[in-house]
Short mmCIF file of the C-alpha atoms (twelve columns), coordinates in Angstrom:
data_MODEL
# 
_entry.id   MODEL 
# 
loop_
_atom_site.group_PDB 
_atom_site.id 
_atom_site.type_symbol 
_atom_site.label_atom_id 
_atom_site.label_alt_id 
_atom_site.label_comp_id 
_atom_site.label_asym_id 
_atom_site.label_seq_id 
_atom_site.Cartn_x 
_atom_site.Cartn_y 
_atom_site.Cartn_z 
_atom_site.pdbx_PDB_model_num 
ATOM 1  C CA . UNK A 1  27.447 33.149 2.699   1 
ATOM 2  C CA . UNK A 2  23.556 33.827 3.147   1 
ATOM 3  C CA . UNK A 3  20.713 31.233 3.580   1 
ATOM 4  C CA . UNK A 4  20.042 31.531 -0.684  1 
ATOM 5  C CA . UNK A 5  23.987 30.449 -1.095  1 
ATOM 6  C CA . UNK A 6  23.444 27.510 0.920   1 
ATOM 7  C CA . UNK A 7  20.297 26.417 -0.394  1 
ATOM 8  C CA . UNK A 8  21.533 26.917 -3.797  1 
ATOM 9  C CA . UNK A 9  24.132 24.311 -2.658  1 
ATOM 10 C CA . UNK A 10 22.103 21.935 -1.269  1 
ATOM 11 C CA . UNK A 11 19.757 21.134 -4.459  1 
ATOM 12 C CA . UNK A 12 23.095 20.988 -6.139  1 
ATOM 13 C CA . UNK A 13 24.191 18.396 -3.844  1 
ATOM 14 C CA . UNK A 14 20.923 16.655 -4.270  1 
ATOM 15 C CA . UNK A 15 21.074 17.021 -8.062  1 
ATOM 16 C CA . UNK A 16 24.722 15.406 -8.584  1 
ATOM 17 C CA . UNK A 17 24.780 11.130 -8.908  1 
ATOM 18 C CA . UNK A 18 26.446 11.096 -5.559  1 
ATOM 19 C CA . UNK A 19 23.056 13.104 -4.360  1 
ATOM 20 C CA . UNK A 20 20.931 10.992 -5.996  1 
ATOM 21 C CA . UNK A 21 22.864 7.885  -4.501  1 
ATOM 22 C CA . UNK A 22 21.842 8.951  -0.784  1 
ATOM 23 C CA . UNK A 23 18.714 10.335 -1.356  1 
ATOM 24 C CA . UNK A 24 17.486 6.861  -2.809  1 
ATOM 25 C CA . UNK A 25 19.536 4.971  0.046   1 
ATOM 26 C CA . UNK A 26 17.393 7.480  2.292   1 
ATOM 27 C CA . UNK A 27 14.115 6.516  0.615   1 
ATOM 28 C CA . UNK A 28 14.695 2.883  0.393   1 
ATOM 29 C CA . UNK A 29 15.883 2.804  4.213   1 
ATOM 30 C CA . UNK A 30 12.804 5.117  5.075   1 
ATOM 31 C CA . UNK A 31 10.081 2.494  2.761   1 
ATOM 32 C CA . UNK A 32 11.553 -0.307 4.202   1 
ATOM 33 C CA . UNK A 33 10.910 1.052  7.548   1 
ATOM 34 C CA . UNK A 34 7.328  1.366  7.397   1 
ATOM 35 C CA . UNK A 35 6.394  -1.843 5.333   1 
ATOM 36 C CA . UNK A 36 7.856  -3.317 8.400   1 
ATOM 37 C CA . UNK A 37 5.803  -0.849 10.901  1 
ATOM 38 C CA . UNK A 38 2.869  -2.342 8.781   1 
ATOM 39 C CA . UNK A 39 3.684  -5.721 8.719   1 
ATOM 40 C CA . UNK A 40 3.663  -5.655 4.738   1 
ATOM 41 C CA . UNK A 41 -0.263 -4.538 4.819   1 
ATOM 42 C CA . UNK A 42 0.800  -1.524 2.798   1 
ATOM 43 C CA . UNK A 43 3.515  -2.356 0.596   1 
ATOM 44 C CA . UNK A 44 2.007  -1.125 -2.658  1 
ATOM 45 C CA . UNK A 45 0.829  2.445  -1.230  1 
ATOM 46 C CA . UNK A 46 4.688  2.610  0.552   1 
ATOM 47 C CA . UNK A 47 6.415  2.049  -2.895  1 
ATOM 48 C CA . UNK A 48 4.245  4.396  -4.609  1 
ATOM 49 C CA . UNK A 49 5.335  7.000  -2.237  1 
ATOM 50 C CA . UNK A 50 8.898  6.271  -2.368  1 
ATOM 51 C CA . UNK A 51 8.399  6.389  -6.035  1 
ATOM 52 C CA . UNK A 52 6.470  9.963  -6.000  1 
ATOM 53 C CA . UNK A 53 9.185  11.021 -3.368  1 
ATOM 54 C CA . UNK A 54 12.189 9.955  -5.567  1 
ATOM 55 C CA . UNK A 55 10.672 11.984 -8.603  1 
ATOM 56 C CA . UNK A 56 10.756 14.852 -6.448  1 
ATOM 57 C CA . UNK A 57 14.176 14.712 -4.810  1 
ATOM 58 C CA . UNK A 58 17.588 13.675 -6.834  1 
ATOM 59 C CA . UNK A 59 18.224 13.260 -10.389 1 
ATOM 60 C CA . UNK A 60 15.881 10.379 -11.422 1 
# 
């Protein structure tokens, strides 16, 4: 199995319902983490991240 096969795998992964269920748990843990960091002073500019993040990575 070469690096390709495993890649290949991995945006599979990410691409199934159970991928898209972690990688939004991932992103929701990750946004939550830095509004907190920020003490809620950048709330709007974290969710749009998350948001441009979650079109990028998943099935959503």
């Amino acid at each position: 199995m070469g690096f390709e096969d495993l890649t290949n795998q991995a945006k599979d992964a990410l691409n199934s319902e159970k991928g898209e269920e972690i990688s939004d748990q991932g992103l929701n843990q990750a946004s939550e983490y830095a509004d907190g960091l920020s003490g809620g002073k950048f709330g709007d500019q974290i969710d749009q991240g998350r948001e441009a993040a979650d079109g990028h990575v998943g099935t959503d």
